[in-house]
N, C-alpha and C positions, 0 to 999 in steps of 0.2 A: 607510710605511703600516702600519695595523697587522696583524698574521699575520693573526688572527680575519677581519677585515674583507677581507681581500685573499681569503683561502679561501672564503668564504662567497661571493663576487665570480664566483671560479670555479666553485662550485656551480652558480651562478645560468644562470651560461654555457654549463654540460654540461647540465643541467636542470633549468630552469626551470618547469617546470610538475610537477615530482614532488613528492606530497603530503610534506612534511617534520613537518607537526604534527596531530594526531587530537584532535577533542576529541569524546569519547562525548557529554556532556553535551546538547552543541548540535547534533549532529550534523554538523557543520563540520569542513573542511579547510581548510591552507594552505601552500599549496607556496612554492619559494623567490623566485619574481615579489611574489606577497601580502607575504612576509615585509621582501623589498628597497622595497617601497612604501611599508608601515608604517613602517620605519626610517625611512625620507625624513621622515613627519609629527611622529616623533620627535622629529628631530635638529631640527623647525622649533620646536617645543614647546622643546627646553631650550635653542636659541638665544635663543627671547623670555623665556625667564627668567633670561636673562643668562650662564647656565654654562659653563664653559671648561676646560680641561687645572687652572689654578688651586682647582677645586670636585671636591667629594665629594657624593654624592648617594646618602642610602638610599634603597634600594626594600624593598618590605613589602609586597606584594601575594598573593602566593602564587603555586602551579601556574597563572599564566593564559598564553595564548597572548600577548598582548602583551610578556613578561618577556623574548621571545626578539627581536622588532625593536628593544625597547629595547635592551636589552645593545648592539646592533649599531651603537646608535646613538650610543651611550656611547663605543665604542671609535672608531667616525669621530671623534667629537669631542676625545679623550684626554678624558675623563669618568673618574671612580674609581668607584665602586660597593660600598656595601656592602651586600651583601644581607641581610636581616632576616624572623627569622619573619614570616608573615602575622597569628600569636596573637601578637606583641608588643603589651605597654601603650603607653599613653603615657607613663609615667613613663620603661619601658626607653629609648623611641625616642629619648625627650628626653635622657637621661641617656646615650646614645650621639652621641648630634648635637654635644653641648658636649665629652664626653669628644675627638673625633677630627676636629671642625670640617666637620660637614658641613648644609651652610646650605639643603639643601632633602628634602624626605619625598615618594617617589611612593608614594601610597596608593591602595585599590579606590576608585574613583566611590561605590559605594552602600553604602560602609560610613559609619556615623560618625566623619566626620573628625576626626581629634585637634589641634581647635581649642583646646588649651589651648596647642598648642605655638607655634601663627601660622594666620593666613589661609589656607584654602585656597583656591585657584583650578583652573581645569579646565587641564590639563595635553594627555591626545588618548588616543584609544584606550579610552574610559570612565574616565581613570584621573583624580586629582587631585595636584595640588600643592601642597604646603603649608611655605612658606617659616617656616624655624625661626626664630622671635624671639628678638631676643639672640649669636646665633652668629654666628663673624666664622669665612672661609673660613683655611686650616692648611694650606697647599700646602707646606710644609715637610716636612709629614709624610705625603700622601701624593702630591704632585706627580709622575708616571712611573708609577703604579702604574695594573693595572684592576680589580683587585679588592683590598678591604679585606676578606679572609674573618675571620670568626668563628670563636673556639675555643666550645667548650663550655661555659666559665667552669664547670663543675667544682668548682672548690678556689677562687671567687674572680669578681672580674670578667671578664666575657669579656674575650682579646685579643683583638687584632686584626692579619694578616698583610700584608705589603707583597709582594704577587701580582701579578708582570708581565702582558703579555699573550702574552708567548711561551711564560713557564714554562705557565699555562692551557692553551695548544695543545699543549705537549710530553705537559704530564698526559695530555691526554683523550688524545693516541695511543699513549702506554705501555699508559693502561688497558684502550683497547677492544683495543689490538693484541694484548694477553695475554688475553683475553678472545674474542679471534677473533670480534668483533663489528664486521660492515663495514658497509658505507655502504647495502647493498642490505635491511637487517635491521628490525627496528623492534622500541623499544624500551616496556616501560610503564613509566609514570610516576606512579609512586605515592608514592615519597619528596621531600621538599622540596626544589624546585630553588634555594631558601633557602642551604639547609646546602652543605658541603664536597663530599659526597659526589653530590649530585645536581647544583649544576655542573658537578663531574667526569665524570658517567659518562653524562648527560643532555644537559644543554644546552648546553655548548661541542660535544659531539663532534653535536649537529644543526647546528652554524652553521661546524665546520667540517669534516667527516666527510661530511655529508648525511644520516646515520642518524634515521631517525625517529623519533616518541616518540608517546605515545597519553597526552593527559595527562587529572589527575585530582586535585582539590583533597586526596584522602586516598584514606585505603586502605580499601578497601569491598570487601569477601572477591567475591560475587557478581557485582558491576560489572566488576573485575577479570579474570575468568575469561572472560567472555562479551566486555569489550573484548576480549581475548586471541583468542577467536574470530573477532572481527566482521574483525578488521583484522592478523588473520597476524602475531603477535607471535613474536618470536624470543627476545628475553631482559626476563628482571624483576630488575632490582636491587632489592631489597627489606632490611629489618632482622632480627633473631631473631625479633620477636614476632611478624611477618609469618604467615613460614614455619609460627612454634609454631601458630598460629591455624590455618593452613589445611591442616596436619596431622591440626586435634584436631575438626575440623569440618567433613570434605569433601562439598564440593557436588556436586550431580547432575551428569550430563553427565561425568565422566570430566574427563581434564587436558589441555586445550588441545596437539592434536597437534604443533606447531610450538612450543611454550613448553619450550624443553629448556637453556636458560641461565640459571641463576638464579643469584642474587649475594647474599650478605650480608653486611653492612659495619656498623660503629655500634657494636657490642657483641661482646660472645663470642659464637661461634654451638656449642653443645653439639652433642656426638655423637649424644646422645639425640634432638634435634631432625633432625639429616641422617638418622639412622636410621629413626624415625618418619615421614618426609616421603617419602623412597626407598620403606616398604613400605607406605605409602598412594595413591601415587603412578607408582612406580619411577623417579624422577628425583631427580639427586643436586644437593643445593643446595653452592655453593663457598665458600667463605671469600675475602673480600678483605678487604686492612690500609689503611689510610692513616690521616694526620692533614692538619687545615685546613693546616699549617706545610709539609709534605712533599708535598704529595698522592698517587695511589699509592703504595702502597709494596710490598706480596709480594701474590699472588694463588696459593690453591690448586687447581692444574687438574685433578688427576685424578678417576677415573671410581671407584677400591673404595673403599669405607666402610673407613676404620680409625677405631678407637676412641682411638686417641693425634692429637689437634687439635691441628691446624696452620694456618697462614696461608699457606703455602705458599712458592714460591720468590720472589726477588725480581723485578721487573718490569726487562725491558729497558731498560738506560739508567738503571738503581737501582744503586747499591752499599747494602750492610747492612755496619755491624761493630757489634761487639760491646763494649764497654766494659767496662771492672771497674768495679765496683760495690759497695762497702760492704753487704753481708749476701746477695749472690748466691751462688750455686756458682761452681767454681773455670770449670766446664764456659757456666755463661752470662756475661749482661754488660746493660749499657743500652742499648737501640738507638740506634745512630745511621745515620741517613740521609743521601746525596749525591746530586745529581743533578740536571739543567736543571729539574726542576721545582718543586723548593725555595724556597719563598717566600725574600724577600734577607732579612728580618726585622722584627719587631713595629714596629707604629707607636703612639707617642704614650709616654702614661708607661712601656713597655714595651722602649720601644726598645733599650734596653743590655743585654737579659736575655740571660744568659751562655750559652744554648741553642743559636743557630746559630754553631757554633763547627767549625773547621777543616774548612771550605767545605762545610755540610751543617745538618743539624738533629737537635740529641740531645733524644730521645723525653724521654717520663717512664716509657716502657714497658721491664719487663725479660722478658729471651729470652735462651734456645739456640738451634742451628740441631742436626736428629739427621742421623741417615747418609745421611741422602738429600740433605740441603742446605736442607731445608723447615724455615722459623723457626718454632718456639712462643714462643709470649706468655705467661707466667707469672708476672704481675704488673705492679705499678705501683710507681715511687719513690716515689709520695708516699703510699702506699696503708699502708706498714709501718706494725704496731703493736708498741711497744717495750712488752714483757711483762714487768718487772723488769731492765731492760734489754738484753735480749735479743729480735730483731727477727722477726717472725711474719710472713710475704707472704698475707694474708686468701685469694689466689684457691688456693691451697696446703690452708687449711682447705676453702675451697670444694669443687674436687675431690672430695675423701673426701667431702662431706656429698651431694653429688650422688647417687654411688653408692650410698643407702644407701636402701630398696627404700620408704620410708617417707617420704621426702623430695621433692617435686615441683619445688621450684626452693630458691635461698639467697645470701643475700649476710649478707658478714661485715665486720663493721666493727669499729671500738674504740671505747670509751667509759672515762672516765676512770675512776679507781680508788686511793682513797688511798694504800694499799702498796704500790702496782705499778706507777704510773705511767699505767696504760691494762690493759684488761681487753680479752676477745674477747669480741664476741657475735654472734651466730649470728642471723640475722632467716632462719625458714623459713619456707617455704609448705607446710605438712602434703599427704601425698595420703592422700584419702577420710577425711579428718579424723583421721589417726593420729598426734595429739599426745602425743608420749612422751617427755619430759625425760631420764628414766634410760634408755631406749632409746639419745639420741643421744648422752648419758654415757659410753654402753659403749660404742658402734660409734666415737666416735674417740678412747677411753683405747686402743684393741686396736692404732690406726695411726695415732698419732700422741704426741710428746710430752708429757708433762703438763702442760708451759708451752704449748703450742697448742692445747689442747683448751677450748671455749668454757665460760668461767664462765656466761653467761647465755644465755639463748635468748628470743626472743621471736617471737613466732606471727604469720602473716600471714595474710590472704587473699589479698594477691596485692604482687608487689615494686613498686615504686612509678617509672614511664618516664618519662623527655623525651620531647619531641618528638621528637628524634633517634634513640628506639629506646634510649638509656642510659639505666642504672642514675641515677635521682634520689637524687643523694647527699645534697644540703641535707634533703630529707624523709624521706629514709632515718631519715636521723640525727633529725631532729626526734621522727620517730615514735618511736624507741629510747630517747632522752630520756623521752618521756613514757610508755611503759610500763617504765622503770627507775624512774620517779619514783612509780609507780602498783604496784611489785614485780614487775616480771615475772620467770620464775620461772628459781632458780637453780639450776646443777650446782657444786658445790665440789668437789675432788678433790684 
């Protein structure tokens, strides 16, 4: 039987009537009776559609209460699953359904159905399904598996991970157990139970933990605080821009007494932001690591603000080393990860990528670990830009450009450059509109080499996010292109 199923079994058995889902919206509850019943009408739904251990089946509905007796109902059945934004196109859904062979779309009831892709019909639970025209089922590729998670696609097409149902249950226990989040706690739910991260930390550890969640199609600063209230919340996984938000705009009413665990995950979370959030607040938000590939990976637990960010140590049942690396310090390396909860690896045209190697999964992230044990993140491999052939790590320029009093946020990227192969430039977000070229000239000619020091710069009003809470690099770069193409303005040195 499968882990998921059998725990949640036990749930059901210890307490069955303890509310396990909040939804503000509706004002509704559903404890784990509602939950094991809906699953039953599930599993009757994608019997009459024919699915079996042989089928893949996205979902795309978003934060709703039914996301959690489906799942349930998927894994009675060995069902795979890939979860998908709820803002996916049609094009995406479709261009994932043929890439990975998955022959049916559970979508919301009262959305417009993306009839371009097949027929929808009513599925249970308000939802719809909508059988992919054209698509022949791919049990090759993910037959055993319960989750097909989603990378970022980044640098590319998203992949896709071959996610057990055991490794799913080992995640969520590394992460809440490091996390000191039990069964009696409740959680908000504010990021995509979509993504890696909100699987992770959400809705496996409700189905087999019993921990609760208060869920919510997004993040709404206000809604938030006051669900926080209504329903005794313990902890908020959240992203940077979260935290930045409700840092730079605190609402009445003081911070939810009982809301003393906060997580963020997705992106870098700056000093500046823990700082600002601690003396708005005085609670200190933590750092957690993972990728879709690994899942947890280090969590940082302590209670003092330091200004040197970390992700802190690894999570129980992780191992971290460190790799050489082609333009690291002697003192870092690549990360690579091991552990029961390591996807076994990519499926589909992906499948051979030389990444899960020597029983683990090597990042594209580069790291130290300092005296304490606690890993920093100081770049990406794919992220180098070769300056006349000499390699520049952008989060490195970042850094310095943070600190410098004129500067509100920054990302650096490369862009091509006849004599040099690729050039830095610098995308800032000015604070109180103190745009000064030769300003940022000087402050990194003073600390930094004259090969890292940004030829261009270009002005934001604000950096450009996924849905995930990450850096938009495709628009990043778009943007950059078309204010280099239009002169944005340059420093030579």
């Amino acid at each position: 039987m499968s882990e998921i199923v059998e725990r949640f079994r036990r749930i059901h058995r210890d307490a069955p009537a303890r509310p396990l889902i909040h939804v503000p919206l509706t004002g509704s509850s559903f404890n784990a009776d509602d939950i094991l019943e809906a699953s039953g009408e599930h599993r009757r739904a994608l019997d009459r559609l024919g699915l079996g251990p042989d089928h893949l089946v996205i979902l795309t509905i978003g934060n709703r209460p039914a996301a959690f007796p489906f799942w349930l109902a998927c894994r009675m059945a060995g069902i795979a699953v890939m979860p998908v934004d709820a803002g996916a196109t049609t094009v995406e859904i479709g261009d994932l359904a043929r890439r990975f062979g998955a022959t049916v779309a559970i979508v919301p009831g009262q959305s417009d159905p993306p009839r371009a892709l097949g027929e929808p019909e009513a599925f249970c639970d308000g939802l719809l399904a909508v059988r992919m025209t054209g698509v022949e089922p791919r049990p090759d590729l993910y037959r055993g598996a319960a989750a097909l998670k989603l990378t970022s696609g980044s640098t590319g097409l998203p992949k896709a991970t071959f996610t057990t149902d055991g490794a799913l249950a080992v995640d969520s226990d590394q992460i809440l157990g490091a996390m000191d989040i039990r069964p009696e706690h409740t959680q908000l739910a504010a990021i995509p139970l979509s993504h890696a991260y909100g699987l992770g930390n959400l809705l496996v550890p409700a189905l087999t933990r019993g921990t609760a969640v208060i869920l919510r199609e997004g993040f709404v600063p206000h809604s938030l605080l006051s669900d926080a209230r209504a329903y005794g919340a313990d902890a908020f996984p959240g992203v940077p821009f979260m935290f930045e938000h409700l840092a730079g705009a605190p609402l009445s009413g003081g911070w939810p007494p009982r809301l003393r665990k906060l997580v963020s995950a997705g992106a870098r979370l700056e000093f500046r932001t823990v700082r600002r959030f601690f003396e708005t607040f005085a609670v200190k938000v933590h750092s957690f690591y993972g990728t879709s590939e690994a899942g947890g990976i280090a969590y940082e637990d302590g209670e003092d603000l330091r200004e040197e960010t970390t992700v802190g140590r690894p999570l129980s049942g992780v191992s971290i080393a460190l790799r050489p690396e082609e333009g690291t310090p002697p003192e870092g390396g690549r990360v690579h990860v091991a552990g029961k909860a390591v996807a076994a690896r990519y499926v589909g045209e992906n499948q051979a990528d030389g990444s899960f190697v020597d029983g683990g999964f090597l990042t594209g992230d580069i790291g130290r670990f300092d005296a304490e044990g606690n890993l920093m993140l100081t770049g990406r491999v794919s992220a180098f830009i070769n300056v006349a052939g000499r390699k520049v790590q952008p989060e490195e320029v970042e850094q310095v450009l943070r600190a410098m009093p004129s500067v509100a946020d920054v990302r650096v990227v490369g862009a091509a450059d006849a004599a040099r192969g690729q050039q830095i430039v610098a995308c800032i977000v000015a604070r109180d509109g103190q745009r000064n070229i030769l300003a940022v000239r000087q402050y990194c000619a003073a600390r930094l080499a004259a090969y890292k020091v940004p030829r261009r710069v270009v002005w934001l009003d604000r950096i450009p996010l996924t849905a995930r809470g990450k850096t938009d690099r495709a628009q990043l770069e778009a943007l950059v292109r078309d204010e280099l193409a239009g002169g944005a303005e340059i420093g030579m040195l």
